[in-house]
C-alpha atoms as a printed R data frame, in Angstrom:
    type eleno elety resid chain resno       x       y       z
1   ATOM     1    CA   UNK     A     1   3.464 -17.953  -2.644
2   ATOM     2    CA   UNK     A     2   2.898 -15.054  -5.459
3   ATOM     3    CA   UNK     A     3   0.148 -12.891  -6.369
4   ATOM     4    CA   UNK     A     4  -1.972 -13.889  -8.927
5   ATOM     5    CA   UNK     A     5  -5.007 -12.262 -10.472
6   ATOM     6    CA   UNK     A     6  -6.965 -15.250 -11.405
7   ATOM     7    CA   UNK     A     7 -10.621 -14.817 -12.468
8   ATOM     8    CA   UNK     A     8 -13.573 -16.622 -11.065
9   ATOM     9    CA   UNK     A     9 -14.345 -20.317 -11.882
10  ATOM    10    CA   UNK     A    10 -15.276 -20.130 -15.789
11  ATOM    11    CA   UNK     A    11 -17.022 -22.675 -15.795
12  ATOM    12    CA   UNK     A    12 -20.210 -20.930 -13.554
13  ATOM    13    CA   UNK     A    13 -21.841 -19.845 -16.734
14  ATOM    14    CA   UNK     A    14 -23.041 -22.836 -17.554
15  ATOM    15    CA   UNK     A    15 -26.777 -23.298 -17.899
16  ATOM    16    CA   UNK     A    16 -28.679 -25.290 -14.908
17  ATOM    17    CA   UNK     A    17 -25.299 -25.786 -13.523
18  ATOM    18    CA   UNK     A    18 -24.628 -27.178  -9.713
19  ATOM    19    CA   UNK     A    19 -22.282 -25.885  -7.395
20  ATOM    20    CA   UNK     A    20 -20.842 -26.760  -3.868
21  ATOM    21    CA   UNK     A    21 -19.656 -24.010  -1.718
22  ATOM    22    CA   UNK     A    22 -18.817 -24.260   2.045
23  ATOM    23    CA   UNK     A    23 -17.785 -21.839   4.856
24  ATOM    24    CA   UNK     A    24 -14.873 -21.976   7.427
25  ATOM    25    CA   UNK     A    25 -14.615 -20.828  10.944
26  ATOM    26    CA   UNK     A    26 -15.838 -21.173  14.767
27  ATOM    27    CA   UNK     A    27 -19.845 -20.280  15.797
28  ATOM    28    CA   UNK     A    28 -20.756 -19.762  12.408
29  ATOM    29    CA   UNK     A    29 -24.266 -21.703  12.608
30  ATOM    30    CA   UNK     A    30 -26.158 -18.399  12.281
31  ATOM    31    CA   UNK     A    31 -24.566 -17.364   9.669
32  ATOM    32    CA   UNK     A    32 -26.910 -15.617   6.595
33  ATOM    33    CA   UNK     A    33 -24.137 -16.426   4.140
34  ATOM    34    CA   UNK     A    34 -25.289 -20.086   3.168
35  ATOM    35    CA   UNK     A    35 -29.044 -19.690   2.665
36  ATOM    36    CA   UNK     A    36 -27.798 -15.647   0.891
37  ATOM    37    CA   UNK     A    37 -25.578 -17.875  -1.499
38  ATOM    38    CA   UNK     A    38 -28.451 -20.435  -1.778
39  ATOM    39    CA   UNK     A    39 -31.279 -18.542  -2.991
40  ATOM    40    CA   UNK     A    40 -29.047 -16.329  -5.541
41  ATOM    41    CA   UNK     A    41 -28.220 -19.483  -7.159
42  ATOM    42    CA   UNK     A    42 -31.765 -20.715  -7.552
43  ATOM    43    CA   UNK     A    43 -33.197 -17.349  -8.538
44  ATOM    44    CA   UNK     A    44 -30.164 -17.329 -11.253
45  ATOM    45    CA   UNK     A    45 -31.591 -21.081 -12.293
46  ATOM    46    CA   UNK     A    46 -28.532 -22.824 -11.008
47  ATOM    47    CA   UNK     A    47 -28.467 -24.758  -8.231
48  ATOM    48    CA   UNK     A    48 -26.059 -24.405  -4.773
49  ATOM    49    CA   UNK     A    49 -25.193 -26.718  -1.514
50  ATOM    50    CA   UNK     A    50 -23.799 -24.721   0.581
51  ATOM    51    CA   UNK     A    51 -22.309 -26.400   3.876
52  ATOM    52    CA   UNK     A    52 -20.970 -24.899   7.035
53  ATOM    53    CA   UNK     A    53 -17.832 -26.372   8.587
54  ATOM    54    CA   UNK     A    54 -17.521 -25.192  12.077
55  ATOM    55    CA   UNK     A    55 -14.325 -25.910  13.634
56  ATOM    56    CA   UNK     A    56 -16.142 -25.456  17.308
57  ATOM    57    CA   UNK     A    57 -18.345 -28.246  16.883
58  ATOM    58    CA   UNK     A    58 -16.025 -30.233  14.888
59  ATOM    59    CA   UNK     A    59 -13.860 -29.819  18.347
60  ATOM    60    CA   UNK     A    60 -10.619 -28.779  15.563
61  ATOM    61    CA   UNK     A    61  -8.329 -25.800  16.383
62  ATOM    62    CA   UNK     A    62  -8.320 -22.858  14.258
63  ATOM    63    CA   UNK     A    63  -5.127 -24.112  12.174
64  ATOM    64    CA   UNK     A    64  -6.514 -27.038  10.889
65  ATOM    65    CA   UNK     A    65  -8.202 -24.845   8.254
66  ATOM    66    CA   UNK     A    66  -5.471 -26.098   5.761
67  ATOM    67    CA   UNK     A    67  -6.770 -29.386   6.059
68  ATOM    68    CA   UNK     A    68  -9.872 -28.685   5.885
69  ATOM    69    CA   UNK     A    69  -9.157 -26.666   2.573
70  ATOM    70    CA   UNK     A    70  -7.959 -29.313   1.566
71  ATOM    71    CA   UNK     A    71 -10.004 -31.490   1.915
72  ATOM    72    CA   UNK     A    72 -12.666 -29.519   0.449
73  ATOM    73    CA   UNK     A    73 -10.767 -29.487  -2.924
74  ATOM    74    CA   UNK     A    74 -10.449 -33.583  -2.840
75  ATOM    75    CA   UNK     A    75 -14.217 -33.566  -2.157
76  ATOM    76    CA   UNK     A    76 -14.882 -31.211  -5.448
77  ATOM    77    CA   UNK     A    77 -15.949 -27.782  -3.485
78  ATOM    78    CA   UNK     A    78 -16.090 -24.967  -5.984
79  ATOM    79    CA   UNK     A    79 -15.076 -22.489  -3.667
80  ATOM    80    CA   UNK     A    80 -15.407 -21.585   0.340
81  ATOM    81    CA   UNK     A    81 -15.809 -18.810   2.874
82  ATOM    82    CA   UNK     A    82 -13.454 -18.322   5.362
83  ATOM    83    CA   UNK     A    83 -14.240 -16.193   8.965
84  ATOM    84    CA   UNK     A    84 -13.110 -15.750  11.989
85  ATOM    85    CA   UNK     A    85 -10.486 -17.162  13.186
86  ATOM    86    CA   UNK     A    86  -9.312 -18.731  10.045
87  ATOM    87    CA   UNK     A    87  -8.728 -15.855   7.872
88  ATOM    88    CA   UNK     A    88  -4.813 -15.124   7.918
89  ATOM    89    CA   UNK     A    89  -4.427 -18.725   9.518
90  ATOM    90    CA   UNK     A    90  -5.955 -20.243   5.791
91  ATOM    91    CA   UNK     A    91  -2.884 -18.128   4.296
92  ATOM    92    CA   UNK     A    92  -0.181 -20.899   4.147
93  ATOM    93    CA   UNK     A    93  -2.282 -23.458   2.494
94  ATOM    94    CA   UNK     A    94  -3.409 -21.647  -0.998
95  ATOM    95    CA   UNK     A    95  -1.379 -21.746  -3.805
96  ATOM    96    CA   UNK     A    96  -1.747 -18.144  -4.958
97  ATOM    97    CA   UNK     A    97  -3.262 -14.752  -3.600
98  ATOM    98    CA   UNK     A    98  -5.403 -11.804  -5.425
99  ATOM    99    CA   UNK     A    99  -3.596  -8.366  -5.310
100 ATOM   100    CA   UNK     A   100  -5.821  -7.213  -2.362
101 ATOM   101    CA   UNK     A   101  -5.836  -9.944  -0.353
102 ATOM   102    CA   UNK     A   102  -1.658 -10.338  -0.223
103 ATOM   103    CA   UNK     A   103  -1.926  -6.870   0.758
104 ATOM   104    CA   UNK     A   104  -3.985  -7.263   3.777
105 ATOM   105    CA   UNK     A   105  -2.859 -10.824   4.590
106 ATOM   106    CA   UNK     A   106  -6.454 -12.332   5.357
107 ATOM   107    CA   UNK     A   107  -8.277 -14.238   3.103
108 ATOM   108    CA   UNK     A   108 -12.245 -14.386   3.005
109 ATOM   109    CA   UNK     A   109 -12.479 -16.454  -0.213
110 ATOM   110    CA   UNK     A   110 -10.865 -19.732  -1.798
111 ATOM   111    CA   UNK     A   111 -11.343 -20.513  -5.376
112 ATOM   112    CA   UNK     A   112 -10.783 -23.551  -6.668
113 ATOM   113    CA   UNK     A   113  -9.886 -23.856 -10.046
114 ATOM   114    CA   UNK     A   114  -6.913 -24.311 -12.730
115 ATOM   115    CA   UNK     A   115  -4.432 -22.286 -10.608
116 ATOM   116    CA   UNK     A   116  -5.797 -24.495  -7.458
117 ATOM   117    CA   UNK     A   117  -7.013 -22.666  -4.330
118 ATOM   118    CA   UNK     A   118  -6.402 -19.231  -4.642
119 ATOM   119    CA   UNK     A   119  -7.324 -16.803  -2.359
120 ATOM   120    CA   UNK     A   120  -9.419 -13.862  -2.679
121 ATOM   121    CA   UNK     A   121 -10.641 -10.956  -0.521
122 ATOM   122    CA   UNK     A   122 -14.094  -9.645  -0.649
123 ATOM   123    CA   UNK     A   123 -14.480  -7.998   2.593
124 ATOM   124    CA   UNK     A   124 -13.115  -4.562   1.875
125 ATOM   125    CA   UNK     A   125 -14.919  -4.513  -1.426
126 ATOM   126    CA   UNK     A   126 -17.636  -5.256   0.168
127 ATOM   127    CA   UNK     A   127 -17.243  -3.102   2.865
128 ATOM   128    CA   UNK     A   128 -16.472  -0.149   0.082
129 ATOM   129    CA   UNK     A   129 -19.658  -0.580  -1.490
130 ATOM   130    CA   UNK     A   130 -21.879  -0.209   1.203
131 ATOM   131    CA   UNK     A   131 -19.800   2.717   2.604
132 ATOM   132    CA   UNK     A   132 -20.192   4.205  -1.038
133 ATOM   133    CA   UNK     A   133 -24.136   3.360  -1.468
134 ATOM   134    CA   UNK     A   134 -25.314   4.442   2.165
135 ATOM   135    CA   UNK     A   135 -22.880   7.339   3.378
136 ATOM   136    CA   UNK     A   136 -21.759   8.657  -0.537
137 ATOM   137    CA   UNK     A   137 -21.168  12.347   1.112
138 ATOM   138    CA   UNK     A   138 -19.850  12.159   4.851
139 ATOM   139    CA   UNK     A   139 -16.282  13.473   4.912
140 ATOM   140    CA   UNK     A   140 -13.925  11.097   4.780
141 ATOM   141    CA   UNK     A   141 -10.490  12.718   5.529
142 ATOM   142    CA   UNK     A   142  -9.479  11.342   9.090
143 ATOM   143    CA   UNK     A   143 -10.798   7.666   9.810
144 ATOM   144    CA   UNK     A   144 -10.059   6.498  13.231
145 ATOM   145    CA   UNK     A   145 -10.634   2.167  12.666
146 ATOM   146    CA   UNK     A   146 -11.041   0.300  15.921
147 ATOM   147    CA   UNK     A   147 -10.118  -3.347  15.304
148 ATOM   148    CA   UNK     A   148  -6.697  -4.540  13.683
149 ATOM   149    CA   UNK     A   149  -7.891  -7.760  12.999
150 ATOM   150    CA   UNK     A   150  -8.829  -9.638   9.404
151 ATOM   151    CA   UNK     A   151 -11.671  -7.140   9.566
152 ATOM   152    CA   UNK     A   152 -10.137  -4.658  10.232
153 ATOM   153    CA   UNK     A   153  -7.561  -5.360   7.764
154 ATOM   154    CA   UNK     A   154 -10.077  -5.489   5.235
155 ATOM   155    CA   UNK     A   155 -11.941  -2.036   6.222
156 ATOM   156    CA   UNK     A   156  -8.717   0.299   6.355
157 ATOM   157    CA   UNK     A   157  -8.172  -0.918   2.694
158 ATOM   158    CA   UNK     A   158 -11.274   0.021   1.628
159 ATOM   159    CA   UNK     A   159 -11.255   3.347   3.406
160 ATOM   160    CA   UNK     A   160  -7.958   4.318   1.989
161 ATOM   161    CA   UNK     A   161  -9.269   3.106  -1.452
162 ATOM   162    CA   UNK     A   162 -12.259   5.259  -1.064
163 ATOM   163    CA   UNK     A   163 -10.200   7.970  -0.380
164 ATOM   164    CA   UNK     A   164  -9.407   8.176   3.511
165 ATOM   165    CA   UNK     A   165  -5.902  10.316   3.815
166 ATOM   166    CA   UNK     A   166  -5.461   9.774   7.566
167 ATOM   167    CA   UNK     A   167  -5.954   6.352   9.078
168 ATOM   168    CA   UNK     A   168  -5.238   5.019  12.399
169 ATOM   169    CA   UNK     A   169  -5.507   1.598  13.481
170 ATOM   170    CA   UNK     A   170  -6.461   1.171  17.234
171 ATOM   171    CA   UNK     A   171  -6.262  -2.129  19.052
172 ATOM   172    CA   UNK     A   172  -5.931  -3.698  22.480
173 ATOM   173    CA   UNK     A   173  -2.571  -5.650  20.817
174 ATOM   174    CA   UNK     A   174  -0.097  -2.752  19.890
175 ATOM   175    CA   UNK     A   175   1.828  -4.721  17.348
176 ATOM   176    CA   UNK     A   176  -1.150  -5.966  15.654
177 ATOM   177    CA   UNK     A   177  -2.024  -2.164  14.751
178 ATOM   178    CA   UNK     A   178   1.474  -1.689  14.510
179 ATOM   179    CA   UNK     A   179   1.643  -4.052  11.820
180 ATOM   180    CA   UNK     A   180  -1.045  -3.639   9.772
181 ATOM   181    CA   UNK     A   181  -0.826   0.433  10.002
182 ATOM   182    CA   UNK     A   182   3.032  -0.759   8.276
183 ATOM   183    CA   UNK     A   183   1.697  -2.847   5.301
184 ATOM   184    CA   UNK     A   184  -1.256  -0.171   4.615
185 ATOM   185    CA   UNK     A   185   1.719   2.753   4.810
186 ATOM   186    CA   UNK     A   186   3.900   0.316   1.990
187 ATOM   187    CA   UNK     A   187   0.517  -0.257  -0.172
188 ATOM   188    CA   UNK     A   188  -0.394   3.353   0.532
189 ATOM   189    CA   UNK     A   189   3.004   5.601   0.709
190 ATOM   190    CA   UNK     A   190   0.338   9.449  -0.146
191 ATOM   191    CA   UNK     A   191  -1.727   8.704   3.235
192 ATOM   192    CA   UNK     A   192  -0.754   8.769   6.467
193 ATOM   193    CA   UNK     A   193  -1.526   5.517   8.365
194 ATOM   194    CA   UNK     A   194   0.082   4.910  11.676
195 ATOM   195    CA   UNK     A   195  -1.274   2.806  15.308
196 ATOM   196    CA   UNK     A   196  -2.888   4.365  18.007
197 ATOM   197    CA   UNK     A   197  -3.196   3.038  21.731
198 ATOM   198    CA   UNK     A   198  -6.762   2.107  22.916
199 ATOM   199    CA   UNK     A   199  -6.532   5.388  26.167
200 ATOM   200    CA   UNK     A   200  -5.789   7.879  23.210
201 ATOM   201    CA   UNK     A   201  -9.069   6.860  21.670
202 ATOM   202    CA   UNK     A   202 -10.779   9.747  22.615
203 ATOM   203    CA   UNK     A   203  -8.444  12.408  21.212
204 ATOM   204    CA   UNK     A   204  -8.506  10.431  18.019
205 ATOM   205    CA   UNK     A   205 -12.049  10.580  17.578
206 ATOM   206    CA   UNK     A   206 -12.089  14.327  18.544
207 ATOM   207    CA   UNK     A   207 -10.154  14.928  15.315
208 ATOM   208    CA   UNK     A   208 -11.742  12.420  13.139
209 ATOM   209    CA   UNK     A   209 -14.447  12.729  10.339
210 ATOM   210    CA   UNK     A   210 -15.206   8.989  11.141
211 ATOM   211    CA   UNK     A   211 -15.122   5.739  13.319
212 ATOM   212    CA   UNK     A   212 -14.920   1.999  12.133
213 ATOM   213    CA   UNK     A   213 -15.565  -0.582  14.406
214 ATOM   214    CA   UNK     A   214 -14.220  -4.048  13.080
215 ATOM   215    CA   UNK     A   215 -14.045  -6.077  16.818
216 ATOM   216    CA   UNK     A   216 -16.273  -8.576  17.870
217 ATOM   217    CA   UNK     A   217 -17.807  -6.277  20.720
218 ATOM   218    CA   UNK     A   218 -21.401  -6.168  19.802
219 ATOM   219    CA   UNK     A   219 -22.373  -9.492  18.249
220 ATOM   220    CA   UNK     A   220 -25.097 -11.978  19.632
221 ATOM   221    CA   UNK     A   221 -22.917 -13.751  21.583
222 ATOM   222    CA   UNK     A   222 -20.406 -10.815  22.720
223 ATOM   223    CA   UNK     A   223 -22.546  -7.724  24.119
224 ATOM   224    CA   UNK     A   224 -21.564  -4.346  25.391
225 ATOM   225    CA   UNK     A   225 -20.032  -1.610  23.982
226 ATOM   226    CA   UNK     A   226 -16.415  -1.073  22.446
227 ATOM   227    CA   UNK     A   227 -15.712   2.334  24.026
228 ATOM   228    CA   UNK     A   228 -17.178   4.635  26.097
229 ATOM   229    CA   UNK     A   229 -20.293   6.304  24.625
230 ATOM   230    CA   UNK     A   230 -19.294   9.938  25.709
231 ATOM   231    CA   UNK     A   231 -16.427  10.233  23.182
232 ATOM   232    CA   UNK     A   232 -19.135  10.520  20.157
233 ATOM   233    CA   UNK     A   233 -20.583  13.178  18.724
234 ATOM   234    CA   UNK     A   234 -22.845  14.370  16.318
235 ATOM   235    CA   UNK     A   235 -20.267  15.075  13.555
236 ATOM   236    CA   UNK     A   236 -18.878  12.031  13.821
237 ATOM   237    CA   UNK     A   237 -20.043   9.017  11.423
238 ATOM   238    CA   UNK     A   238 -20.218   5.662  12.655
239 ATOM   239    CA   UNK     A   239 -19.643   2.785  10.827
240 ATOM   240    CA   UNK     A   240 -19.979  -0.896  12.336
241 ATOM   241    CA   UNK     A   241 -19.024  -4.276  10.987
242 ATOM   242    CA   UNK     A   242 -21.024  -6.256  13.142
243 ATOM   243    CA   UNK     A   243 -24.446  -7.303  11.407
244 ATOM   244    CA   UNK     A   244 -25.951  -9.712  14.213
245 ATOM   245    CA   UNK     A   245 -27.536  -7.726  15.633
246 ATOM   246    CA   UNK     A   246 -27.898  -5.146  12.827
247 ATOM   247    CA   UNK     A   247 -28.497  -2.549  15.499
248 ATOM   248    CA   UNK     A   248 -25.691  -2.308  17.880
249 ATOM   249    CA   UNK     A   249 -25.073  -1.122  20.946
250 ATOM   250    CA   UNK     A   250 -22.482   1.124  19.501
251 ATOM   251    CA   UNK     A   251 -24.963   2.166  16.539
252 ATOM   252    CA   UNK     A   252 -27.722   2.914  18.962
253 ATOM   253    CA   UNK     A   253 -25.648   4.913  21.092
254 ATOM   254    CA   UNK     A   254 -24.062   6.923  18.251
255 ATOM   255    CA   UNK     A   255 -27.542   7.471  16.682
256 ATOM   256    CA   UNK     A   256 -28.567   8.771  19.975
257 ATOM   257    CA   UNK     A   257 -26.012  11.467  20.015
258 ATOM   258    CA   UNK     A   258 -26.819  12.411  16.488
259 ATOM   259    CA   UNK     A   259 -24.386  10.843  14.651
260 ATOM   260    CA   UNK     A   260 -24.647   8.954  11.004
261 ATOM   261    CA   UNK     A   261 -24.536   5.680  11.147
262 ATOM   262    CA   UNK     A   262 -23.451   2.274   8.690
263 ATOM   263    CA   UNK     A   263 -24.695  -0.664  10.023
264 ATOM   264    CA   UNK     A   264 -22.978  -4.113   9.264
265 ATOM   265    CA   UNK     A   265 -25.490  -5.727   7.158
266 ATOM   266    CA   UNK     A   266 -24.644  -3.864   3.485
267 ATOM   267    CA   UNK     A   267 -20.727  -5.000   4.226
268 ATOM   268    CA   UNK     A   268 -22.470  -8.884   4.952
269 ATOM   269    CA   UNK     A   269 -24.179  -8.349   1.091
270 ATOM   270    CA   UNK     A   270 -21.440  -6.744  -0.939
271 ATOM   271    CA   UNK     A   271 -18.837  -9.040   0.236
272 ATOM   272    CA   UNK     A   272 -21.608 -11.952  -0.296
273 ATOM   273    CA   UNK     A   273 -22.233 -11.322  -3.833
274 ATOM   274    CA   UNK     A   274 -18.346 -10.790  -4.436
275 ATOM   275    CA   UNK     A   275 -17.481 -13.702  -3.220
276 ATOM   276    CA   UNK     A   276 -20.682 -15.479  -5.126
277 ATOM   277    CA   UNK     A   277 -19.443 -14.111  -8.204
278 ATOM   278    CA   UNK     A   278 -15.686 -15.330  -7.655
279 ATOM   279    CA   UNK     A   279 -16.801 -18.880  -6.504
280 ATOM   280    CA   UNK     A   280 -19.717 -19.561  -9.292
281 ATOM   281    CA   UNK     A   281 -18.688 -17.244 -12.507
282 ATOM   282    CA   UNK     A   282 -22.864 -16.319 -12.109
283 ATOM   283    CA   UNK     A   283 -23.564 -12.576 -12.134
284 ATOM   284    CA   UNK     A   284 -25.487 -11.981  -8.918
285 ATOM   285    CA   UNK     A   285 -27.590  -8.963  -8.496
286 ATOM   286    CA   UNK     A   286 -26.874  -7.070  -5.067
287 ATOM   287    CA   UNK     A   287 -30.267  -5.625  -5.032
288 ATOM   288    CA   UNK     A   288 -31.710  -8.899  -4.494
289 ATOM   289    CA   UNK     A   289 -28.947 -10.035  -2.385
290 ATOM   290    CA   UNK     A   290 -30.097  -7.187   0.160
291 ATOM   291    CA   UNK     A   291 -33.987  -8.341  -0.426
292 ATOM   292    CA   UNK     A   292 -32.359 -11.928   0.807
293 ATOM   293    CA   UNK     A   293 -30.685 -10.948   3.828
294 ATOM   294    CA   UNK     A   294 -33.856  -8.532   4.808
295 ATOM   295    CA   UNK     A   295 -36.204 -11.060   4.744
296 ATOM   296    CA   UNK     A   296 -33.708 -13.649   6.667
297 ATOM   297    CA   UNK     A   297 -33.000 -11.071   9.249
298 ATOM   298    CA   UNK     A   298 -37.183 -10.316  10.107
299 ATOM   299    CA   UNK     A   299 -37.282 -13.982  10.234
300 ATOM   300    CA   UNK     A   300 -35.208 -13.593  13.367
C-alpha cells in the first residue's frame, strides 16, 4: 500500500445531493458524530444517512472491520468513520493512505471514490485546531502525552506540527510508546520524541509545559482518573481527549489546582467537519458544527 493524496469525493458539490456515511467500532451508540454529520448536511441543503455499525452488538471481533469496509463500498457508502478499536486494524483493507495518516498508522476516515477506499486521518487536525482556537498562547515546548494508542497517535502529530520540540509518549504497554515515539522521531528528525514508563510520570510532568491525555480513563462507561491528581500544577495545561463527559475527572481535578484546561469536545468538532468535508466534497462551517454538538450535549 502507498501514500496517496487523494482529494475528497468530487462529486459532494452537487446541488440537493444525498449521501450515505457510516461509522465503525465497539459502544459507539452515543456517539454525536452521526446526528453532527446529519444536520451539517441538511443545513448545507443536501441530505445525509448516517448509520452506526457497532461491532459489539453485531457480536463481530474488531478485525472484521475489513469486511465490513467492504461491504460498505458494495452497498454504495460515500465514506465512513472508524473508532476505537478499528483504527490501525482498518489499515490492511484500504487501497491507499493520506500522508498523515501512513505516518501515524491509524485511520479515522475511509473515502470511497476513484482511487477506492482510501484512508484519511482527521483526528490530529482536528485535535490541532482546537488546541490552536482555545489555548493559542500556553507554552508549548515540553508535551508529556499519556496514551500511545490511535489517539494518541493522532495528538503527538498534531503537537509536534503545532510546534511541540519535546514529546514523550507514556503508556502502560512499553513498546507501544516505544513504537510510536520511533515513527514520530523518523517523521520528525528536529524534535526530540522518545517513551516514558507510566512510575516516571511524575518527573515528566514536573518538567513539562503540558499534558495530553488520549486513554479511555474518563469516559461514560470507564470512570476514574488516569494518574494521581497530586502531580499537577498550576503551570501545567491540561488537555483531554475524552468528550463524554466533557468535564472529566482529570479536567476537574486539574482546574482545581489552577491549571488550563482543553476539554475533548473541540477535538470531537474539528475532526467532524474534516472528515465531513473529505467524505461529502460540502464545505462545512465549524462554527455551526460546535452550535451542533452544544445543543446535543445539553440534551444529555
Amino acid at each position: 500500500m502507498t501514500a496517496t493524496d487523494l482529494g475528497p469525493n468530487t462529486q459532494g458539490g452537487a446541488a440537493g445531493r444525498s449521501f450515505l456515511a457510516g461509522l465503525i467500532g465497539a459502544g459507539i451508540g452515543p456517539s454525536l458524530t452521526p446526528p453532527m454529520h446529519e444536520r451539517e448536511a441538511a443545513r448545507l441543503g443536501h441530505r445525509l444517512v448516517y448509520r452506526t455499525i457497532d461491532i459489539a452488538r453485531l457480536g463481530m471481533e474488531p478485525d472484521s472491520v475489513g469486511y465490513l469496509v467492504d461491504a460498505a463500498a458494495r452497498l454504495g457508502f460515500d465514506g465512513l468513520n472508524i473508532t476505537h478499536p478499528c483504527k490501525r486494524l482498518v489499515l490492511p483493507a484500504l487501497d491507499g493512505l493520506s500522508t498523515e495518516a501512513e505516518a501515524l498508522g491509524a485511520v479515522n476516515t475511509v473515502v470511497f471514490g476513484a482511487g477506492g477506499a482510501v484512508g484519511h486521518n482527521t483526528d490530529w487536525s482536528g485535535f490541532a485546531r482546537s488546541l490552536r482556537h482555545e489555548l493559542p498562547d500556553v507554552p508549548k515546548d515540553r508535551v508529556v502525552v499519556l496514551g500511545a494508542g490511535g489517539a494518541g497517535a493522532a495528538v503527538a502529530y498534531a503537537l509536534l506540527v503545532s510546534g511541540v520540540r519535546e514529546l514523550v509518549v507514556v503508556d502502560v504497554d512499553a513498546s507501544s510508546a516505544e513504537g510510536l515515539a520511533a515513527r514520530l522521531t523518523e517523521r520528525f528528525p528536529e524534535a526530540d520524541c522518545r517513551s516514558g514508563a507510566p512510575d516516571g510520570l511524575g518527573r515528566l510532568l514536573a518538567g513539562a509545559d503540558g499534558l495530553v491525555h488520549a486513554t479511555p480513563t474518563g469516559m461514560a462507561h470507564h470512570p476514574g482518573l488516569p494518574l494521581d491528581p497530586a502531580l499537577l500544577r498550576p503551570s501545567l495545561w491540561v488537555a483531554d481527549v475524552v468528550y463524554r463527559p466533557v468535564r472529566t475527572e482529570l479536567l476537574r481535578a486539574a482546574s482545581a489546582r489552577g491549571c488550563r484546561t482543553l476539554n475533548g469536545g473541540g477535538m470531537a468538532v474539528f475532526q467532524a467537519s474534516d472528515a465531513f468535508g473529505l467524505i461529502t466534497g460540502l464545505e462545512p462551517g465549524p462554527e455551526h458544527l460546535h452550535a451542533h454538538f452544544r445543543e446535543l450535549i445539553a440534551r444529555e
